[in-house]
C-alpha positions in Angstrom: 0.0 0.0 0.0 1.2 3.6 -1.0 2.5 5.6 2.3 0.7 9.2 0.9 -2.2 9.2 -1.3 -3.3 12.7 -2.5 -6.8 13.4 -1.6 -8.8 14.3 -4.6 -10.4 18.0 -4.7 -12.9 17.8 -7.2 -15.4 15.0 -8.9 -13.0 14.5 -12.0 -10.2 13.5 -9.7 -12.1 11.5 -7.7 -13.6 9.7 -10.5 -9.9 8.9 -11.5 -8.4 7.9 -8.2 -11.4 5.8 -7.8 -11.5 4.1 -11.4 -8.3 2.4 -10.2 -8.6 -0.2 -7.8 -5.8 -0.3 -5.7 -5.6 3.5 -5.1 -9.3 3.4 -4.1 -8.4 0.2 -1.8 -5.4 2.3 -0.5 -7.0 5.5 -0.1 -10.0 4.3 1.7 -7.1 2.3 4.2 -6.0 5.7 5.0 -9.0 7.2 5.9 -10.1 4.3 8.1 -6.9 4.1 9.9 -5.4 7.5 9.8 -2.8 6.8 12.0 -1.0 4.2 9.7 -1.8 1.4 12.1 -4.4 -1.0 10.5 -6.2 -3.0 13.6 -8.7 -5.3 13.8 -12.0 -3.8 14.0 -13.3 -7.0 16.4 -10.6 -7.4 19.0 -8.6 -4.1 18.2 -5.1 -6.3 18.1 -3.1 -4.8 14.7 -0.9 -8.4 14.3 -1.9 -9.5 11.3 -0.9 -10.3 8.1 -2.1 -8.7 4.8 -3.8 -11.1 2.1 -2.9 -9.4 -0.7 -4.7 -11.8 -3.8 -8.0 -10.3 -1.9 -7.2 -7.4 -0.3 -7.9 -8.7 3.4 -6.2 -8.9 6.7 -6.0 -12.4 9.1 -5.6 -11.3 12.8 -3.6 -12.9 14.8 -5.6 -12.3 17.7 -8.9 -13.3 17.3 -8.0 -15.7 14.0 -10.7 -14.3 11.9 -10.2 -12.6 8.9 -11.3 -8.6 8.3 -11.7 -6.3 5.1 -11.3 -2.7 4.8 -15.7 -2.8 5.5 -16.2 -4.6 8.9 -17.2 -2.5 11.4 -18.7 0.5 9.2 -21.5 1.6 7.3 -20.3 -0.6 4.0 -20.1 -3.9 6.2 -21.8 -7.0 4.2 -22.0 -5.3 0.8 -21.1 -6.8 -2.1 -20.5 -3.3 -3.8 -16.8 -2.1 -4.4 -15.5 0.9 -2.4 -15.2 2.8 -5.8 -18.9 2.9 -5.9 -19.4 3.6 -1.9 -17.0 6.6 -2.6 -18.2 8.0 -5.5 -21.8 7.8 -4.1 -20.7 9.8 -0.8 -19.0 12.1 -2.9 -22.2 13.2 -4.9 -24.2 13.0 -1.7 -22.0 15.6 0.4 -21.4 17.6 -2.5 -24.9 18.4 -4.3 -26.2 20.9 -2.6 -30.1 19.6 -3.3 -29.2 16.0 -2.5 -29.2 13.3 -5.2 -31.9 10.6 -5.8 -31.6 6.9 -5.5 -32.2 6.7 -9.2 -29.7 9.2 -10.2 -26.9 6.9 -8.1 -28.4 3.7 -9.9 -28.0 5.1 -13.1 -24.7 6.6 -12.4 -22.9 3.6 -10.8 -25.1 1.0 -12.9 -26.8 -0.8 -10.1 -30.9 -1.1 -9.0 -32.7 1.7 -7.5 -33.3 -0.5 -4.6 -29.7 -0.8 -3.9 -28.9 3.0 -4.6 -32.0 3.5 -1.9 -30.0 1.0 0.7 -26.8 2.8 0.3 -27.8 6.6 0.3 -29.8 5.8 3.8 -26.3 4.1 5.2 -24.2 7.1 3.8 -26.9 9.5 5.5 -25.8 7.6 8.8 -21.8 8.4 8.1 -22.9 12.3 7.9 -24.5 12.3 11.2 -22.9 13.8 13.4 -23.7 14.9 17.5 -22.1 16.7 20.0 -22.4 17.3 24.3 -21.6 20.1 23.8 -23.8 23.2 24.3 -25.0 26.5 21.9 -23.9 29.4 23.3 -23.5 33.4 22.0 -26.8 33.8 19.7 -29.0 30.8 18.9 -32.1 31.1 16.5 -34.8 28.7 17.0 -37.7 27.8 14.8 -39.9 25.1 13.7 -41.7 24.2 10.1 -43.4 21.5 9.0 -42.8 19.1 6.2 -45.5 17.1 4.1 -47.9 17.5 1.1 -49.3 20.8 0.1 -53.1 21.1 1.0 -53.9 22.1 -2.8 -52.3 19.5 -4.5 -54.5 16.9 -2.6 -57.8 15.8 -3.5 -60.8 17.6 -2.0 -62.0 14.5 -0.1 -58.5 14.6 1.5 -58.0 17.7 2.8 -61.3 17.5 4.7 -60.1 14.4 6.0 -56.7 16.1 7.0 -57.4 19.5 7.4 -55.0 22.1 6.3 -52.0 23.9 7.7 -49.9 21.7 10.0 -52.3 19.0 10.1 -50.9 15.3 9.3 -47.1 17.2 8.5 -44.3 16.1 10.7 -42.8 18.6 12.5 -39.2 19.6 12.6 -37.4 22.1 14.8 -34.0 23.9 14.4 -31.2 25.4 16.8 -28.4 27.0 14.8 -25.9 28.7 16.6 -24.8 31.6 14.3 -21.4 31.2 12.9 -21.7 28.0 14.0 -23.6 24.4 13.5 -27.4 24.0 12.8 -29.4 21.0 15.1 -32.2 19.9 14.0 -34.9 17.5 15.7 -38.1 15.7 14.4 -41.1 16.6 17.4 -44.5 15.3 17.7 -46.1 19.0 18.1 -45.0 22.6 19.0 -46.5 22.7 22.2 -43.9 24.4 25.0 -43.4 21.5 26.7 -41.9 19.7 24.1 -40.4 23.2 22.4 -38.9 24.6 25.5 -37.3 21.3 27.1 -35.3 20.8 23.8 -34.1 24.2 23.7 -33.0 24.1 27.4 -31.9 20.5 26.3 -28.7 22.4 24.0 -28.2 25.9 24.6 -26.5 27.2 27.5 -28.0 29.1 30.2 -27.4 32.9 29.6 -27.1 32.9 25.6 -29.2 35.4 23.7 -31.6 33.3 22.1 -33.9 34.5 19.1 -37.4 32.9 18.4 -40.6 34.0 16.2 -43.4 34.7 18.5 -44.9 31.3 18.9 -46.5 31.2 22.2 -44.8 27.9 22.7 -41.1 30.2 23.9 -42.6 32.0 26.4 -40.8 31.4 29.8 -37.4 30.8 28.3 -37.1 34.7 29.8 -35.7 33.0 33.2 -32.8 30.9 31.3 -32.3 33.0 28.2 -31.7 36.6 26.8 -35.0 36.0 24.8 -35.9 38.4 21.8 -38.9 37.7 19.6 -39.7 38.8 16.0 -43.0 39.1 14.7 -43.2 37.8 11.4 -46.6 39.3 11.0 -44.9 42.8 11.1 -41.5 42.1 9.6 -38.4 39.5 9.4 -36.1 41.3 11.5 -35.4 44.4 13.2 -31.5 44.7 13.1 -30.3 41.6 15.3 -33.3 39.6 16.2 -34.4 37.4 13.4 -34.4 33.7 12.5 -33.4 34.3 8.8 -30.4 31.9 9.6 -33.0 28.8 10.5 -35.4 29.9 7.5 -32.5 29.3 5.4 -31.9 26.5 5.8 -35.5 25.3 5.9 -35.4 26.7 2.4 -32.4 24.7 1.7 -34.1 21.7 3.3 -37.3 21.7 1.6 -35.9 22.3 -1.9 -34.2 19.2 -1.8 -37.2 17.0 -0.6 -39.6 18.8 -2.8 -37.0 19.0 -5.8 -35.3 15.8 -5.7 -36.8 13.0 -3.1 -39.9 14.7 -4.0 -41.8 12.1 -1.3 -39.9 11.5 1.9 -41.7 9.3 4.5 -42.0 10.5 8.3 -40.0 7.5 9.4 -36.9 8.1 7.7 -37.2 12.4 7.9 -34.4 11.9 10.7 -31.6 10.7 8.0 -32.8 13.1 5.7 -32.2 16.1 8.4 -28.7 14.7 8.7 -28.0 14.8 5.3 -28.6 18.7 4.8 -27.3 19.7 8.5 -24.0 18.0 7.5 -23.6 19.8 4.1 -24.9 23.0 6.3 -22.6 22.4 8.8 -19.6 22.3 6.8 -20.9 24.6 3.7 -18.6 27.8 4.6 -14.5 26.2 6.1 -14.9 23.0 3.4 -14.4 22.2 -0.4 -16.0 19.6 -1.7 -13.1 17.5 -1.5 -12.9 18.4 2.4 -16.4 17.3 2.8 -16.0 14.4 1.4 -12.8 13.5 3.9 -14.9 14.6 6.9 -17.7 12.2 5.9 -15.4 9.5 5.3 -13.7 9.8 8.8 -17.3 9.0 10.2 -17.9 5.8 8.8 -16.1 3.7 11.0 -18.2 2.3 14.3 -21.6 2.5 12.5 -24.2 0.1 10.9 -27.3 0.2 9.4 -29.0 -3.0 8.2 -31.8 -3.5 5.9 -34.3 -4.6 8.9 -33.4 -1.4 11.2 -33.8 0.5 7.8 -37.4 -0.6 7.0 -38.5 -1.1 10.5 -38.4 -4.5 11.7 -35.2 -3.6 14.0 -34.9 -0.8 16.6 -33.3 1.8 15.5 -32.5 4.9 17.3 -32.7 8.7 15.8 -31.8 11.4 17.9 -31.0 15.2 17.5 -27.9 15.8 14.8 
């Protein structure tokens, strides 16, 4: 294996380094072990000995063989890396997302697989943290689901209109910083406010529309409301930040998932917080690294995928 492999910086020389098989086995060695050390991702031990014919290790330690995808989100797949990368490449990279059909036609295989690997890519881009917003943090909610005029008559009656049979969403974003977002079963204050106390830091000067649902974050919070119904903002205190990305948010489930169910609006949320996140210090090619240094640790089967496993979602 090479000692330095240059990381590519845009889609043509990814689509190079990538074409050729051992530079995309090497390449994707140095981003799971960064350190140089490869070590077996069962019993950690890194004696081994390198298989070469089949690109695989045998451990020492636990006598069981490993490839480069045990222990991450391309474990069990029969798809090469070239195709894993290349898909994570467009995903990070295309600023509205890309379809399961567009990755099927561009790497050749079924929609159904493209489908299976988008959702286990969406897990590699999500990312957490402990730690708490702080300075000046804009919170606000929307909804996402069909529009009331494009259904039929007999269903918006049944429905209603407005928020009515839409999952809700709701967004911190720390300006100049990272966007959180969170899937919530209403926008009543006692779900609103415990999520907001949840991941900003007492103190910080927090900026909200005036949904009823804030009030009382006075106590814990330097709390400042715009009304929408008179304008966006007045100087400082606006949550243009969160609309954006809403807007970013809803063109690419509108313009390219076009249907996205309620169970799997978590992944999608991680998908376009983690191009947000990383939109203004990152490249492409940078993205692209920063998403690959996340797959290691996670799994997502089929079963967890469509339902018939647990699987947990949480706030990205």
């Amino acid at each position: 294996m090479k000692s330095t492999i240059k990381s590519p910086s845009t889609l043509q020389e990814a689509m190079a380094l990538f074409a050729d098989a051992d530079a995309c086995f090497d390449f994707a060695v140095s981003m799971r072990w960064a350190n140089g050390k490869v070590s077996c991702p069962r019993c950690g031990s890194v004696e081994h000995s390198f298989i070469a014919s089949r690109r695989i290790w045998y451990c020492k330690g636990c006598k069981r063989q490993f490839s480069i995808k045990v222990g991450t989100i391309f474990e069990d797949s029969p798809l090469g890396m070239n195709k894993w990368m290349l898909a994570l490449w467009l995903l990070v990279n295309c600023k509205n997302g890309v379809s399961s059909c567009e990755v099927a036609r561009h790497l050749g295989i079924t929609q159904k697989t493209a489908w299976f690997m988008l959702h286990r890519l969406r897990l590699a881009m999500q990312s957490g943290s402990f730690k708490k917003m702080s300075g000046e943090v804009e919170v606000d909610e929307t909804y996402i689901g069909g529009k009331a005029r494009n259904m039929h008559k007999g269903k918006r009656r049944a429905k209603g209109t407005g928020g009515i049979g839409k999952a809700v969403v709701m967004g911190l974003l720390e300006r100049h910083g990272e966007v959180r977002t969170q899937v919530v079963s209403e926008v009543k204050g006692r779900t609103l406010r415990p999520e907001v106390l949840k991941h900003v830091e007492p103190g910080t000067t927090l900026y909200t529309d005036e949904l009823a649902s804030y009030r009382g974050l006075e106590a814990e919070y330097a709390h400042k409301v715009i009304n929408h119904a008179e304008a966006y903002a007045k100087g400082n205190v606006h949550t243009n930040g969160m609309e954006n990305f809403w807007s970013l948010l809803k063109r690419g489930i509108k313009g390219t998932y076009v249907s996205v169910e309620p169970f799997h609006l978590f992944r999608y949320l991680d998908e376009q917080a983690f191009r947000f996140n990383n939109r203004l210090h990152k490249d492409d090619g940078e993205r692209f690294i920063a998403a690959m240094r996340q797959v290691a640790d996670r799994r997502l089967t089929f079963g967890q995928l469509t339902g018939k496993l647990d699987c947990p979602t949480g706030l990205n």
